[in-house]
C-alpha positions as CSV (number, residue, x, y, z in Angstrom):
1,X,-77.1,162.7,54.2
2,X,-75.0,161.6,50.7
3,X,-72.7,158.8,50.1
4,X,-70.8,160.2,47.5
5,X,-69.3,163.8,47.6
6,X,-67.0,165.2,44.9
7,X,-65.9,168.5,44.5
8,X,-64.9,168.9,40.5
9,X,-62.4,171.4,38.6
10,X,-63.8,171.4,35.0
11,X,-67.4,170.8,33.4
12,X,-66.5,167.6,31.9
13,X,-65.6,166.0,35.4
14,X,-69.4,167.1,36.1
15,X,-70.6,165.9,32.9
16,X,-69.1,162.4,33.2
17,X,-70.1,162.4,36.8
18,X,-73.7,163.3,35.7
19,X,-73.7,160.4,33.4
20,X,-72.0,157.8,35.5
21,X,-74.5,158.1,38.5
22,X,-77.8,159.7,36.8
23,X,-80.6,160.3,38.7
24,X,-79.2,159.0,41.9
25,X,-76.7,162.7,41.6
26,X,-77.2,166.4,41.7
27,X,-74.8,169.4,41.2
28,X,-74.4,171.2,44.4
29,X,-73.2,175.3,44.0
30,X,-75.2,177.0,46.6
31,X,-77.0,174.1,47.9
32,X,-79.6,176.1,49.7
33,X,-82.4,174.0,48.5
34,X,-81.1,170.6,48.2
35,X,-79.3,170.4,51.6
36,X,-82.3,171.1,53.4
37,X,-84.3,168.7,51.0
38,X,-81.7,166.0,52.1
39,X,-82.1,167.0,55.4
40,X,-85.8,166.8,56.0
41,X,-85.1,163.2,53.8
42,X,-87.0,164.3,50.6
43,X,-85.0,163.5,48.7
44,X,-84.1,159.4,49.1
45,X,-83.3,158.6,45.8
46,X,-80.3,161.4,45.6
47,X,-77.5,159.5,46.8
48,X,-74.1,161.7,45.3
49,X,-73.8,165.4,45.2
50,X,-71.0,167.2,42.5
51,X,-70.0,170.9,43.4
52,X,-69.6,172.6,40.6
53,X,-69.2,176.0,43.2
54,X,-65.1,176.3,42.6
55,X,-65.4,175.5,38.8
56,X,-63.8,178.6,36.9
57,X,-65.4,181.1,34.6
58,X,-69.1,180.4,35.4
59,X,-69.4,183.2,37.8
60,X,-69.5,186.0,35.3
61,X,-72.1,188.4,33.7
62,X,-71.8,189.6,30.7
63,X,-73.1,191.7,27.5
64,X,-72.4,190.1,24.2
65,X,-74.5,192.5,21.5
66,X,-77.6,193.1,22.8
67,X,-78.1,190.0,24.7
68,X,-76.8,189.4,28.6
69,X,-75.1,186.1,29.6
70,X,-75.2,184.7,33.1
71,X,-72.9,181.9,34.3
72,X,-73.9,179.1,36.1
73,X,-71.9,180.2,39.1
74,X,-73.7,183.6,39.3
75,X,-75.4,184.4,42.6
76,X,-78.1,186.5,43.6
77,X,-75.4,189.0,45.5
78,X,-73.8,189.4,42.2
79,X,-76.8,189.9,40.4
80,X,-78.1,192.7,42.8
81,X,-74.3,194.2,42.5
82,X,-74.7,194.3,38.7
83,X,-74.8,197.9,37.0
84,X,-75.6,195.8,34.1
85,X,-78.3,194.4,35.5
86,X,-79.4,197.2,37.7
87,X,-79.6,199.5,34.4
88,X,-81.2,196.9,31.5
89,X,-82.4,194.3,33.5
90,X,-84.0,196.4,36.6
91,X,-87.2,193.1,37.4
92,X,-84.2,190.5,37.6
93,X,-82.1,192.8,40.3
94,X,-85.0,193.7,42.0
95,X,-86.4,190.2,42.6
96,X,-82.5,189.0,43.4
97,X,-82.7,191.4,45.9
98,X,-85.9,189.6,47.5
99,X,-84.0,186.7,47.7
100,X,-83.5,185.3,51.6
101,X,-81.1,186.9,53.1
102,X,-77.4,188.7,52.5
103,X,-75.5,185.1,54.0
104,X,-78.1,183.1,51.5
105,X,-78.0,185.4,48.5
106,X,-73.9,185.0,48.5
107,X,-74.1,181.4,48.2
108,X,-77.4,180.9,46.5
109,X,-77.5,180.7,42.4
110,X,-79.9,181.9,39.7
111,X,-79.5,178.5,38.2
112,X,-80.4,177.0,40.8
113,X,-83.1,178.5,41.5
114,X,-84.4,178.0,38.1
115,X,-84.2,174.6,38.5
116,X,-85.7,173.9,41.7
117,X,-88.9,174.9,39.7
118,X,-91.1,176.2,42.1
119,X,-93.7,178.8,40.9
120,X,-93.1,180.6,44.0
121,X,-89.3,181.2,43.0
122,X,-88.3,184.9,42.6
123,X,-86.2,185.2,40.1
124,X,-87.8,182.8,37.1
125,X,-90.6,185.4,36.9
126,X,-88.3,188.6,35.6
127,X,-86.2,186.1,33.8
128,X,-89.8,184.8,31.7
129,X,-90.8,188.4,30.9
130,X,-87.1,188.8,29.7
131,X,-87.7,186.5,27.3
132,X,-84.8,183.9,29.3
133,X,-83.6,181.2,27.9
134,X,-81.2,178.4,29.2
135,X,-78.0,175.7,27.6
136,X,-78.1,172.6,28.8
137,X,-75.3,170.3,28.7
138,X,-74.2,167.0,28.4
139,X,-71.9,165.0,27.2
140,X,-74.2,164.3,24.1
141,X,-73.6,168.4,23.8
142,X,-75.7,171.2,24.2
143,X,-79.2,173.0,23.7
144,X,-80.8,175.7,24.4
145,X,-84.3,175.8,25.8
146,X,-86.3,179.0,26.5
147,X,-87.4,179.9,29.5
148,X,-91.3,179.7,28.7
149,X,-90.6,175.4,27.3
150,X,-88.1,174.6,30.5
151,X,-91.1,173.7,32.7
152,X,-93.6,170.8,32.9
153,X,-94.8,171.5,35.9
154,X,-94.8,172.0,40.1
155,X,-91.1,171.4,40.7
156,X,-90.3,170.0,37.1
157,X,-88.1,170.5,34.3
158,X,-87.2,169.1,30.8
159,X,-83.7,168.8,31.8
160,X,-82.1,165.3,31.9
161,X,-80.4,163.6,34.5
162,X,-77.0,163.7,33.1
163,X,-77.4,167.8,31.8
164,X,-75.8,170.4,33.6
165,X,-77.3,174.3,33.0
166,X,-74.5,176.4,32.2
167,X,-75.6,179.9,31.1
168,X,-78.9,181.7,31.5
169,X,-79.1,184.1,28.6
170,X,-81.8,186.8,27.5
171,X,-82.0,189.8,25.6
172,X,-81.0,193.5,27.2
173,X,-84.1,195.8,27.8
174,X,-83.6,199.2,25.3
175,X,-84.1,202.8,26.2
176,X,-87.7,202.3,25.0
177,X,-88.5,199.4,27.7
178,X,-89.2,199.8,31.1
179,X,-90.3,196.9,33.9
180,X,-90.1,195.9,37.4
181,X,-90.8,193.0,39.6
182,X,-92.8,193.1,42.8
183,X,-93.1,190.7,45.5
184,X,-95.7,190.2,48.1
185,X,-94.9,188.2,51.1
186,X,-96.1,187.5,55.0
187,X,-92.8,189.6,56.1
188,X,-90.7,192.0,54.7
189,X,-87.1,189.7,54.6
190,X,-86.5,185.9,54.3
191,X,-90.1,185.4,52.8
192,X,-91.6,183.2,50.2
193,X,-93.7,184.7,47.7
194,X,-97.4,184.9,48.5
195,X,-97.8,186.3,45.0
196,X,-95.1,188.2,42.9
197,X,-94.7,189.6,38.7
198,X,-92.7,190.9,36.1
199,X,-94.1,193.4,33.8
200,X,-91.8,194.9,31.2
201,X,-93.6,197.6,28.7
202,X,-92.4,199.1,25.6
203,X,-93.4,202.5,24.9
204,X,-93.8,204.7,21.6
205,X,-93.6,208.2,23.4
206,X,-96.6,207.7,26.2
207,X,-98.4,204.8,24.4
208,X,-97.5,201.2,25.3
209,X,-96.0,199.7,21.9
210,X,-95.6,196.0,23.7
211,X,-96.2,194.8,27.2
212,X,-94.9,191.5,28.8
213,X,-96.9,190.6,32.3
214,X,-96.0,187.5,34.3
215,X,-97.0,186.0,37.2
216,X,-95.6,183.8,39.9
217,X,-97.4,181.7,42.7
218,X,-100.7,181.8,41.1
219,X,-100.4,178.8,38.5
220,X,-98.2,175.4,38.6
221,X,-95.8,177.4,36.4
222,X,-94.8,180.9,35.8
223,X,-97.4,182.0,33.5
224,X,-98.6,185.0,31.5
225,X,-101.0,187.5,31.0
226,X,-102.0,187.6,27.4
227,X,-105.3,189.0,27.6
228,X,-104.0,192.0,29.5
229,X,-100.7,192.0,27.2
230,X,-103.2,192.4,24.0
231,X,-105.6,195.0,26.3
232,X,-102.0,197.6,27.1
233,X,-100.9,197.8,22.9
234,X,-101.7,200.9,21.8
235,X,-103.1,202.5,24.9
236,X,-101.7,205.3,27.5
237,X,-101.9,204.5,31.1
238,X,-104.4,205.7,32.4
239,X,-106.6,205.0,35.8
240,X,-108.8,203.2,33.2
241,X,-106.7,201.8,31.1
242,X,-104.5,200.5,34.5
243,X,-107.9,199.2,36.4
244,X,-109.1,197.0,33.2
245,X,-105.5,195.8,32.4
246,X,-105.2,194.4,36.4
247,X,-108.6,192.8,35.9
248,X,-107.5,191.0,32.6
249,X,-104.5,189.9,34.1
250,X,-105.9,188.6,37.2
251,X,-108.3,186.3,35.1
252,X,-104.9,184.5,34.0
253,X,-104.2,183.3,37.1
254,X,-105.9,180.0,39.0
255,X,-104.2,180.4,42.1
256,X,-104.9,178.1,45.1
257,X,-105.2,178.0,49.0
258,X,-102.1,177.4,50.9
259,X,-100.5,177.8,54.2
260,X,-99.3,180.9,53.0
261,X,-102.6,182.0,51.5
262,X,-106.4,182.0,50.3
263,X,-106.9,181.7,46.4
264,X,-109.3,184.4,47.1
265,X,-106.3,186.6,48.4
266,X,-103.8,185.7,45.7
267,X,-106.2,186.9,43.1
268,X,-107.4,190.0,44.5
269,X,-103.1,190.7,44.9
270,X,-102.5,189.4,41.4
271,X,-104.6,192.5,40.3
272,X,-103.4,194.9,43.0
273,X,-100.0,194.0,42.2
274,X,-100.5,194.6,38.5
275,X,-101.9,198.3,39.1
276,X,-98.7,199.2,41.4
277,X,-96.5,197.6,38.6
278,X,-98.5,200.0,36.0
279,X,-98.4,203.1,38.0
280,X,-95.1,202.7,39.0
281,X,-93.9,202.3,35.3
282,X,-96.2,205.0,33.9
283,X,-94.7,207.3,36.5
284,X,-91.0,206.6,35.9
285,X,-90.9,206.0,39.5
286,X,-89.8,202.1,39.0
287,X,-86.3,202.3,40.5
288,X,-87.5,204.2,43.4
289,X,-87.1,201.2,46.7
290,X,-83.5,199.9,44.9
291,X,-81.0,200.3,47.2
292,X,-78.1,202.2,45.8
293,X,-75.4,200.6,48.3
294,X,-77.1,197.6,49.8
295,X,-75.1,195.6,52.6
296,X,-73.5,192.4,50.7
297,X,-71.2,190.7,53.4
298,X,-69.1,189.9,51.1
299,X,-66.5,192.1,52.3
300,X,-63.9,193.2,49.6
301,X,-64.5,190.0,47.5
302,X,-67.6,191.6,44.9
303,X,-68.4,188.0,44.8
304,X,-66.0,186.0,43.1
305,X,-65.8,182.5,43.7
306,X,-63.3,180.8,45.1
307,X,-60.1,179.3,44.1
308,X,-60.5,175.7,42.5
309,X,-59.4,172.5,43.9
310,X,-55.8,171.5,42.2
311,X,-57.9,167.7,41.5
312,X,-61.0,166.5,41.1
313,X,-61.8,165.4,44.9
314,X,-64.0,162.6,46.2
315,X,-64.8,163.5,49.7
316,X,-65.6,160.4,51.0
317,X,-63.2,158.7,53.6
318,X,-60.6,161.0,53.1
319,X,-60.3,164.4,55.5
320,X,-61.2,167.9,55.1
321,X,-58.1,170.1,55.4
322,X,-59.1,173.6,55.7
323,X,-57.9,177.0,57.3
324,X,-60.3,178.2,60.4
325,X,-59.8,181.2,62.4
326,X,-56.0,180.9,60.4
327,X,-55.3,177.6,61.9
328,X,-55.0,174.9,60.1
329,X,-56.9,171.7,61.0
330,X,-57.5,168.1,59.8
331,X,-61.0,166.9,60.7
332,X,-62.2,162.9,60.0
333,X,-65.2,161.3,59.7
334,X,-67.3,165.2,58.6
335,X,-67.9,164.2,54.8
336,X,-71.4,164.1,55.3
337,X,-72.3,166.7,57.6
338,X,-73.1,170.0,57.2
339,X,-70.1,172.9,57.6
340,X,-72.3,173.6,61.0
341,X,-72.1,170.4,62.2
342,X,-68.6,170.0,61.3
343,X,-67.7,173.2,62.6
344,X,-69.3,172.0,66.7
345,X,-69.0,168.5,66.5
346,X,-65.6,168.2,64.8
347,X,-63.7,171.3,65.3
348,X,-65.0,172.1,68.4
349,X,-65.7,175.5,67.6
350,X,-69.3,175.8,69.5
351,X,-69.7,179.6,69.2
352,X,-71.3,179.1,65.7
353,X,-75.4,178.3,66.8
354,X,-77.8,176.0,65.5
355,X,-80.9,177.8,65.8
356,X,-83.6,176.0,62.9
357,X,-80.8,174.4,60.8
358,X,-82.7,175.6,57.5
359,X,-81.2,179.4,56.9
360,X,-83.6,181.3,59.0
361,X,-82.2,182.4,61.7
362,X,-78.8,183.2,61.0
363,X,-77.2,181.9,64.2
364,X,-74.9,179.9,61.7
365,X,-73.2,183.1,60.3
366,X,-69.7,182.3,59.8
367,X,-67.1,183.7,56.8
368,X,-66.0,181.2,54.2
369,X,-63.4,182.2,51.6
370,X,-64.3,185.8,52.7
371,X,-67.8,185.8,52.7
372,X,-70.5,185.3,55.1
373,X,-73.1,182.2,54.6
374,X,-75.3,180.3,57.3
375,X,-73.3,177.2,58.2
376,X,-76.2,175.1,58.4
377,X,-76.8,175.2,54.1
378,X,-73.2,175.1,53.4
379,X,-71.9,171.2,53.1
380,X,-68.9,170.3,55.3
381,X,-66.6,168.9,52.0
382,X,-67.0,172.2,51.1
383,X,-64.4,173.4,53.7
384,X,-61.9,171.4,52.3
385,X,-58.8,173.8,51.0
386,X,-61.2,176.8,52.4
387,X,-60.5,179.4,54.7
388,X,-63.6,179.9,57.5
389,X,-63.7,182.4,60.0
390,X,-66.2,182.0,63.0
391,X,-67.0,184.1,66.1
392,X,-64.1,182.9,67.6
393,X,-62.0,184.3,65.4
394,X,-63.4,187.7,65.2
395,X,-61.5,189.0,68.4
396,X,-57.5,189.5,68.1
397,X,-57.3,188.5,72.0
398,X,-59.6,188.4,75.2
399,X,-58.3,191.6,75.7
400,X,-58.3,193.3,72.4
401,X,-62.2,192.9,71.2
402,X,-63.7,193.4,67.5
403,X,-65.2,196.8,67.2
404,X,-68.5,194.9,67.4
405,X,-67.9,193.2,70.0
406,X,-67.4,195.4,72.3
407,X,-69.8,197.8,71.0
408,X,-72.2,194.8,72.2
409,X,-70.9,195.2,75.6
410,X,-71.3,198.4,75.7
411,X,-74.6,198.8,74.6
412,X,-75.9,196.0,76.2
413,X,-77.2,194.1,72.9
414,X,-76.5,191.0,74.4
415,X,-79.8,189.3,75.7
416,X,-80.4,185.8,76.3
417,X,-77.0,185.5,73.9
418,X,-78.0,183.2,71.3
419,X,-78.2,185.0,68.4
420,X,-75.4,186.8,69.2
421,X,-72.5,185.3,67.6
422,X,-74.6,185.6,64.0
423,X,-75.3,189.3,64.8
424,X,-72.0,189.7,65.2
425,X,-70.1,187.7,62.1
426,X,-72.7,190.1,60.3
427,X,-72.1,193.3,61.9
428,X,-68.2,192.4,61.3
429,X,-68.9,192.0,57.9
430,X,-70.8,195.0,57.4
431,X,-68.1,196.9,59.0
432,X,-65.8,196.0,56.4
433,X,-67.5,196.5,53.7
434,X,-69.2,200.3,54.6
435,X,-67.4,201.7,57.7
436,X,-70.0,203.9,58.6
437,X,-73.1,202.3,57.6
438,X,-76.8,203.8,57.1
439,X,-79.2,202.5,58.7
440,X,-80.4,201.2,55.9
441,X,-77.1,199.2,55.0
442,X,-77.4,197.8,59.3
443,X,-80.8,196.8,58.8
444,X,-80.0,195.0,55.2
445,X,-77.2,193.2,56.6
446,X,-79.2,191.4,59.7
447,X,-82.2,190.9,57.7
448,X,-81.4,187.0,57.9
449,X,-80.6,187.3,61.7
450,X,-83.4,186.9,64.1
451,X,-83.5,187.8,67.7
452,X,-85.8,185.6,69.5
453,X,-85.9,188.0,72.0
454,X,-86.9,190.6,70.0
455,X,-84.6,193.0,71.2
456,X,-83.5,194.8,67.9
457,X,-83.0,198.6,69.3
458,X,-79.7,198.2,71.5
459,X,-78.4,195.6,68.8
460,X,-78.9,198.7,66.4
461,X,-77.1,200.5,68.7
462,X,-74.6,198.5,69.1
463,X,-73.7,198.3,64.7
464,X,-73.7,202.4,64.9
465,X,-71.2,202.5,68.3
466,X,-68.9,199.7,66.5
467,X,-68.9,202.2,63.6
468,X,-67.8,204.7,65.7
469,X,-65.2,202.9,67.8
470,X,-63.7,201.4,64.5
471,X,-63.4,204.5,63.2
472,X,-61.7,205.6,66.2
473,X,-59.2,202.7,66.5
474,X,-57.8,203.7,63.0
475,X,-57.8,207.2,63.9
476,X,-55.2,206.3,66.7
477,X,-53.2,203.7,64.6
478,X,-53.0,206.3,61.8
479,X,-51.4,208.9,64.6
């Protein structure tokens, strides 16, 4: 899918990467979009990738004064996990929490998701009524764009070939400001936006002293409401006041006819969405459908990334050493695979499913360095000097099952058996991470596992009885 592959320790190896190869290279930290885009051969001209995902010190989130700092490295897991966020930044945890699925959200970036530039992208819609901006850099050095001048249009930026982003920055919401973000989709998980906003208000007791309203999916770019902004200064919220604003804000919009939706539909949401928003925020009832202690699958890790590479590393001839199921293996010849391929065709380990090879379906659930990701978005260089756990590693012997297995067997969640082994790398997870989980925190982690036999009830079973005989098990250790 790539002839080159390197995997870098510092910014400047990117940098002079970036400017040896231009357009022909792209940085790789979650991958989630390109992969698939070099998969489905979209993208012919891109002929190196550079992963930046081990480089240090770009995974962090931060408060300098009043303004918040996000690294490079910073997924959407992180970002839901954020008390920072969560309390002045609400719209940008809420539409991270949107975001795919738990195994996509621990490997996907807000930085990359700015850059892939779609309109229908979650998170660039909060990040615009933030008030976002971006640096850029290059070996030239660096600039800062905002948010509102990055793009051009469908899918493009003003960023160079040879410019990395490196920080997303934007100014903390005060006790006076409120917002939220709210997406509509075709399903409830794993869905792209059929229309979603960001409104963030500032009020002076009940009366709105500034109001920010932004749309995504309705225009080539992010946009604004400015009529409806102008309309809200001034005013309390009223039914009135609410209904004219959503009207105003709808006219903003020129929203076309997809696969996903009519024009017609989008606009009549744009405004519906708008009045929720309002309501919501005039209520204080914004914070209301956050989860308190959503299911990460990221085990004990809280998301940090993983140990760098001792060199810079070009993964081209040379093999992918790596730790799976604690065993250590050599495997030739899987540079330019995926870690799924890699993983059946290479290691042999052929529990790990390829169910739609474009993070769907979750069939691909494996751990790597400690957290679970879909194997088909994850490329096989990545391995090297990793530690991966698959299905087959889940079980201490035939005889001694994981908690979730056998709570499988004895439930009888095992149908046609296909989706099984990505049920279970979840359910493993999630057992780690809460050991007696809501059903909230069960339903949040398998939201990116489907079960073509639709046969959910027993495989919620199963997640509650693996609670319960886990809990068990360390019961009789502890005696």
């Amino acid at each position: 899918m790539w002839k080159h592959y390197y995997t870098v320790t510092s910014v400047a190896e990117a940098l002079h990467l970036l400017a040896e190869h231009g357009a022909k290279a792209r940085l790789v930290a979650g991958g989630t979009d390109i992969l698939i885009e070099l998969e489905r051969k979209l993208r012919p001209d891109v002929e190196t990738l550079i992963d930046i995902s081990r480089l240090p010190n770009l995974d962090t989130i931060q408060r300098h004064g009043d303004d918040i700092r996000l690294g490079a490295l910073v997924t959407h897991n992180q970002v839901v996990a954020s008390d920072l966020i969560v309390e002045s930044a609400l719209p940008l945890a809420q539409a991270a929490w949107e975001v795919g699925a738990p195994q996509i959200r621990n490997r996907a970036t807000l930085a990359g998701n700015l850059i892939t530039a779609s309109p229908a992208n979650d998170t660039i819609t909060p990040l615009w009524a933030l008030g976002a901006s971006v640096t850029l850099a290059s070996l030239q050095g660096e600039r800062t764009v905002p948010l509102t001048h990055f793009y051009t249009g469908v899918r493009r930026t003003v960023m160079r070939p040879d410019e990395m982003l490196t920080a997303i920055h934007f100014p903390a919401m005060s006790a006076d400001e409120r917002g939220m973000f709210i997406k509509l989709g075709l399903r409830h998980t794993q869905a792209i936006s059929v229309v979603n906003i960001a409104v963030v208000l500032r009020f002076e007791g009940e009366t709105v002293h500034a109001a920010r309203i932004t749309f995504g999916c309705v225009a080539p770019t992010i946009i604004n409401a400015p009529q409806a902004e102008a309309y809200l200064v001034g005013k309390t919220l009223s039914e009135s006041v609410i209904a004219e604003a959503a009207r105003l804000a709808a006219l903003a919009t020129t929203p076309i006819s997809d696969v996903r939706s009519s024009a017609e539909y989008r606009l009549a949401m744009a405004a519906t969405l708008v009045k929720r928003a309002l309501r919501a925020l005039q209520s204080g009832e914004e914070r209301g459908t956050y989860p308190s202690l959503p299911a990460m699958l990221w085990g004990n890790l809280n998301g940090r990334a993983a140990p760098p590479l001792p060199h810079l590393t070009q993964h081209d001839d040379q093999p992918i050493e790596t730790i799976i199921n604690g065993k250590p293996y050599t495997l030739r010849g899987g540079n330019h695979k995926t870690l799924l391929r890699l993983l059946r065709e290479d290691a042999g380990l052929i529990g790990t499913k390829e169910g739609c090879a474009e993070g769907e379906c979750g069939a691909c659930t494996v751990f790597l360095d400690g957290a679970a990701v879909m194997a088909c978005m994850v490329a096989a260089p990545r391995a090297h000097g990793a530690e991966i756990v698959t299905v087959e590693g889940l079980a201490a012997s035939p005889d001694h099952l994981h908690p979730i297995q056998q709570a499988f067997v004895e439930t009888g969640a095992v149908q046609c058996g296909y989706c099984t082994p990505g049920f279970l790398m979840s359910g493993a997870k999630l057992l780690e991470e809460h050991p007696m989980p809501t059903d909230e925190q069960i339903a949040g982690s398998i939201a990116g596992n489907l079960c073509r036999c639709t046969g959910y009830y027993n495989i919620l079973a199963a997640f509650k009885r693996a609670a319960q005989l886990q809990a068990a098990r360390q019961s009789a250790s502890a005696d």
